[in-house]
MIDOSE-1310 file (N, C-alpha, C; in nm, 2 decimals, decimal comma, always signed):
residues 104
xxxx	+0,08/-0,12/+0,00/+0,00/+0,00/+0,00/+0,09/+0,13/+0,00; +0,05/+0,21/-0,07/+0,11/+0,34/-0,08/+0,07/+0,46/+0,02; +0,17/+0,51/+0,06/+0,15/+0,62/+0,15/+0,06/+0,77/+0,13; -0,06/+0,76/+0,16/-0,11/+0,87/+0,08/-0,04/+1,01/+0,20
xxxx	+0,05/+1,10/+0,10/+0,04/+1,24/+0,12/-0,09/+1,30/+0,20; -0,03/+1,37/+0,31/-0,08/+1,43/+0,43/-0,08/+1,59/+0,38; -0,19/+1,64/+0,33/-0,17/+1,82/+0,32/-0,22/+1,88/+0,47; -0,12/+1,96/+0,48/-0,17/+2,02/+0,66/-0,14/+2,18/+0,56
xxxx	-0,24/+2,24/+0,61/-0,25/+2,38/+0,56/-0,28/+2,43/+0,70; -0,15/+2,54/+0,73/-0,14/+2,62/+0,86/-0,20/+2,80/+0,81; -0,27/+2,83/+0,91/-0,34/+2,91/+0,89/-0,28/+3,03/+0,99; -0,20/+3,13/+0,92/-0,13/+3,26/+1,02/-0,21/+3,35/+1,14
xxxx	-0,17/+3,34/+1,21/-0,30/+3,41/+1,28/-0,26/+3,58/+1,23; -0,42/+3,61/+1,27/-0,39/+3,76/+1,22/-0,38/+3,88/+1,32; -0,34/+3,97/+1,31/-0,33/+4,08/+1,37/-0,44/+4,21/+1,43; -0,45/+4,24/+1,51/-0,52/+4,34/+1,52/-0,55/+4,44/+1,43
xxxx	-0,43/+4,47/+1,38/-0,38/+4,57/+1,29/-0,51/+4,54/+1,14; -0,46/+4,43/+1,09/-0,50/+4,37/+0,98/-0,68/+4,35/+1,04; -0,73/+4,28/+1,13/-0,88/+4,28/+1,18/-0,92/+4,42/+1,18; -0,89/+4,48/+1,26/-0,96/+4,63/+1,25/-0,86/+4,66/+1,23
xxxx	-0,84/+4,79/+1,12/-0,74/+4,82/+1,08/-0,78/+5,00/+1,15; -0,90/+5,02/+1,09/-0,99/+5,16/+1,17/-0,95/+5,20/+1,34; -0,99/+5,05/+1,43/-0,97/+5,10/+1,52/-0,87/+5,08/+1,61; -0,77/+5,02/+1,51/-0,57/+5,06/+1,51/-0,57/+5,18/+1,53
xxxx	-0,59/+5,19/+1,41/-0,59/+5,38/+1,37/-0,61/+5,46/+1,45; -0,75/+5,45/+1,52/-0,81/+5,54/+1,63/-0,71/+5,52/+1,80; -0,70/+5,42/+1,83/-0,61/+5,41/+1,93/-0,48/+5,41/+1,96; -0,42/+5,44/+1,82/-0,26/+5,42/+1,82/-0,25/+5,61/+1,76
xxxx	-0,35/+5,70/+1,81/-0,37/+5,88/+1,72/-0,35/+5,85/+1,58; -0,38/+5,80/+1,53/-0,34/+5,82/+1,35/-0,47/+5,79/+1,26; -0,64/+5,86/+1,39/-0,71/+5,92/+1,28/-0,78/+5,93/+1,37; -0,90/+6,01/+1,37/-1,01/+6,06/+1,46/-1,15/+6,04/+1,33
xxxx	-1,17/+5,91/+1,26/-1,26/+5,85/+1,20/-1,40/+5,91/+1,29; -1,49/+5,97/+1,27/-1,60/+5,98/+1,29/-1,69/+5,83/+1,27; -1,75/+5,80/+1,41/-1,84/+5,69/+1,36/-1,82/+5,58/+1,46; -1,67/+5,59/+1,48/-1,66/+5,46/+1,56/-1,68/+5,53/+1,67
xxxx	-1,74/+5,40/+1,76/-1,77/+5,39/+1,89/-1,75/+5,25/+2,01; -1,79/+5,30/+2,11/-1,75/+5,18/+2,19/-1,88/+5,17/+2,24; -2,00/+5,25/+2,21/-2,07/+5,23/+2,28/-2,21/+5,18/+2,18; -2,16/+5,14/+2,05/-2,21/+5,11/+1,93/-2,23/+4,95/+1,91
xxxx	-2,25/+4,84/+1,95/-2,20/+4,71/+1,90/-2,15/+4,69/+1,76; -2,25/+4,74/+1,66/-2,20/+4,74/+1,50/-2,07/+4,81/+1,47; -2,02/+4,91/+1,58/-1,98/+5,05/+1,53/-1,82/+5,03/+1,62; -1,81/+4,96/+1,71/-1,71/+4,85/+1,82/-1,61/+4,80/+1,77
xxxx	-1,47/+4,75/+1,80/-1,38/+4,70/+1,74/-1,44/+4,55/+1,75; -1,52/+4,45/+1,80/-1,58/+4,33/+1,77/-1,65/+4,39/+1,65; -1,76/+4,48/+1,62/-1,83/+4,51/+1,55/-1,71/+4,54/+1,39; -1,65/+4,59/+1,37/-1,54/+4,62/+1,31/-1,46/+4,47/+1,25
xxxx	-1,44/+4,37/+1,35/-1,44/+4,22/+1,33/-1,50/+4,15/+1,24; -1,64/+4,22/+1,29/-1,73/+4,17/+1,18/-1,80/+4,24/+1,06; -1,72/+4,33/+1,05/-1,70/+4,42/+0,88/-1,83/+4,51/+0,91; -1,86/+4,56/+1,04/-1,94/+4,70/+1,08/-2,07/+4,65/+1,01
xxxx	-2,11/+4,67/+0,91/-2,26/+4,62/+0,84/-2,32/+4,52/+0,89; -2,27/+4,41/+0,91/-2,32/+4,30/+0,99/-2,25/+4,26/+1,12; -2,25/+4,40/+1,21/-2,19/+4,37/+1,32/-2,25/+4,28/+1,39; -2,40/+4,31/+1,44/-2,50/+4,20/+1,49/-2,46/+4,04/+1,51
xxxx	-2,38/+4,04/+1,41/-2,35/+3,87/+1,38/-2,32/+3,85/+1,50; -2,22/+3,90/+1,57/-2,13/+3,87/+1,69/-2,17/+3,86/+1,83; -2,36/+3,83/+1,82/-2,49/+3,80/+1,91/-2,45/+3,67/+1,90; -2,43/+3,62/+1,80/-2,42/+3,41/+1,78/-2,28/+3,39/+1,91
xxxx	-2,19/+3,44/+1,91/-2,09/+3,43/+1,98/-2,08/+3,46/+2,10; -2,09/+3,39/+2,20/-2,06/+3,44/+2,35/-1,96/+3,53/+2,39; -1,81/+3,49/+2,35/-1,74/+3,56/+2,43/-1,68/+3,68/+2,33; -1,73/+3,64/+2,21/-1,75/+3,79/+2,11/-1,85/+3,90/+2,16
xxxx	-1,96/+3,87/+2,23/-2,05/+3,94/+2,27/-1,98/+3,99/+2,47; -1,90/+3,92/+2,50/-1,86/+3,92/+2,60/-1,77/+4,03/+2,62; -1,64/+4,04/+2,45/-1,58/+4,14/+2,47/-1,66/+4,25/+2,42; -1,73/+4,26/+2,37/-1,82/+4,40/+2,31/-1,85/+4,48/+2,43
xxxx	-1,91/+4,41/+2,51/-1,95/+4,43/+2,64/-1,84/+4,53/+2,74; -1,68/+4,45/+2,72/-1,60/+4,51/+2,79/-1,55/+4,62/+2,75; -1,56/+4,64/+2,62/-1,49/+4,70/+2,52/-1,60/+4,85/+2,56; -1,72/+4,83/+2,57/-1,84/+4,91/+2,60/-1,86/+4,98/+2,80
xxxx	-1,77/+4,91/+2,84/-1,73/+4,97/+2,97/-1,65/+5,02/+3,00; -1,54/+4,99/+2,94/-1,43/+5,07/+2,95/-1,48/+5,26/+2,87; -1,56/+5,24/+2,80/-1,59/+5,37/+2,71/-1,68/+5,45/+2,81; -1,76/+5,35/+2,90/-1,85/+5,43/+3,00/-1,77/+5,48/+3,16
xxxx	-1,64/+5,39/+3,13/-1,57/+5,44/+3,26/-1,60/+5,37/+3,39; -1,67/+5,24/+3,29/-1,76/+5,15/+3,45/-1,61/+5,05/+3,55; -1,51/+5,07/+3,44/-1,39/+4,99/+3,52/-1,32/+5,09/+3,60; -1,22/+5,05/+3,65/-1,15/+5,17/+3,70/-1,04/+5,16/+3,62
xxxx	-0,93/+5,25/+3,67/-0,84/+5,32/+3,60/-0,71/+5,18/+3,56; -0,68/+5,13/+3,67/-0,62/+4,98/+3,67/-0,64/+4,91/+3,52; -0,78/+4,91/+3,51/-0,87/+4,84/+3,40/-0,82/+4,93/+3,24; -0,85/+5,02/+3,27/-0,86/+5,10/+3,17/-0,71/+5,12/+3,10
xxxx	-0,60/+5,09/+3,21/-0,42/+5,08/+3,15/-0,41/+4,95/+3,09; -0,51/+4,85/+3,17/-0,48/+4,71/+3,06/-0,58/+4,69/+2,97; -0,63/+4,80/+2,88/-0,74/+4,77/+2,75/-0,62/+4,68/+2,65; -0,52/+4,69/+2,66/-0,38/+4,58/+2,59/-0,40/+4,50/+2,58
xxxx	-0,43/+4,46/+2,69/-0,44/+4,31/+2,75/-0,58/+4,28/+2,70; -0,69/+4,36/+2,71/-0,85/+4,35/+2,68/-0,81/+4,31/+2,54; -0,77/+4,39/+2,44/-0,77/+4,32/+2,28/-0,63/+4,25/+2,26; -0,53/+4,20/+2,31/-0,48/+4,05/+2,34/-0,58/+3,93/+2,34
xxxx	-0,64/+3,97/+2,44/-0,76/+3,86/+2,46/-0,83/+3,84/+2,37; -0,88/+3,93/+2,33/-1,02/+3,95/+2,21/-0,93/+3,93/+2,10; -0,82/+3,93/+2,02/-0,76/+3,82/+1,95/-0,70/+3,69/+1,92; -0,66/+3,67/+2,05/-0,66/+3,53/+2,12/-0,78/+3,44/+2,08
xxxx	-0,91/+3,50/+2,15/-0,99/+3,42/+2,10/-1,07/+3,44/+1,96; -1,06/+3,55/+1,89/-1,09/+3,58/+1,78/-0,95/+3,45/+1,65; -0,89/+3,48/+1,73/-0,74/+3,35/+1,59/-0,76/+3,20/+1,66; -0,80/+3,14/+1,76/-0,87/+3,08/+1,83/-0,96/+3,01/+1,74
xxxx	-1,11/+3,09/+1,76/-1,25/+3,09/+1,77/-1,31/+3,10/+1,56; -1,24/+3,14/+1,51/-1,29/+3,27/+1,41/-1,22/+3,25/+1,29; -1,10/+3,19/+1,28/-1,03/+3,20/+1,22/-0,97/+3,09/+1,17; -1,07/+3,00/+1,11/-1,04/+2,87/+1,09/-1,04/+2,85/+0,93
């Protein structure tokens, strides 16, 4: 019997940068885009994930809807300040499980 060839196709994870590229932009100063928000779900860097027009989608997803949520308290100021130095760490996570989850 012959050995049949194994194709493994590895899949790069992607970047923040490259996912939202907009709200790179907005957080790193290099644009003051009118429109985005944090307090928007469609309008959200998950929302932005999911290409803004059908932000909604990211209702099917728990812990997509989980970081929307976080992403939407930090903008209301409901964390404290501690919180608010590690939003780094908040979209770490939210790519983690976006290259994870999403990205298959």
């Amino acid at each position: 019997m012959e050995q049949e060839a194994v194709s493994v196709q590895v899949q790069k994870e992607i970047t923040f940068k490259e996912l939202c590229p907009e709200w790179f932009a907005k957080l790193t100063g290099h644009t003051h885009r009118v429109g985005l928000s944090f307090m928007n779900g469609a309008m959200c860097i998950v929302g932005e994930a999911y290409g803004f027009e059908k932000g909604a989608d990211y209702y099917n997803c728990h812990e997509c809807l989980r970081f929307s949520g976080t992403f939407g308290a930090i903008a209301y100021n409901r964390y404290n300040s501690e919180d608010r130095l590690n939003s780094e760490e908040i979209v770490k996570g939210f790519m983690n499980h976006w290259n994870s989850e999403h990205l298959k």
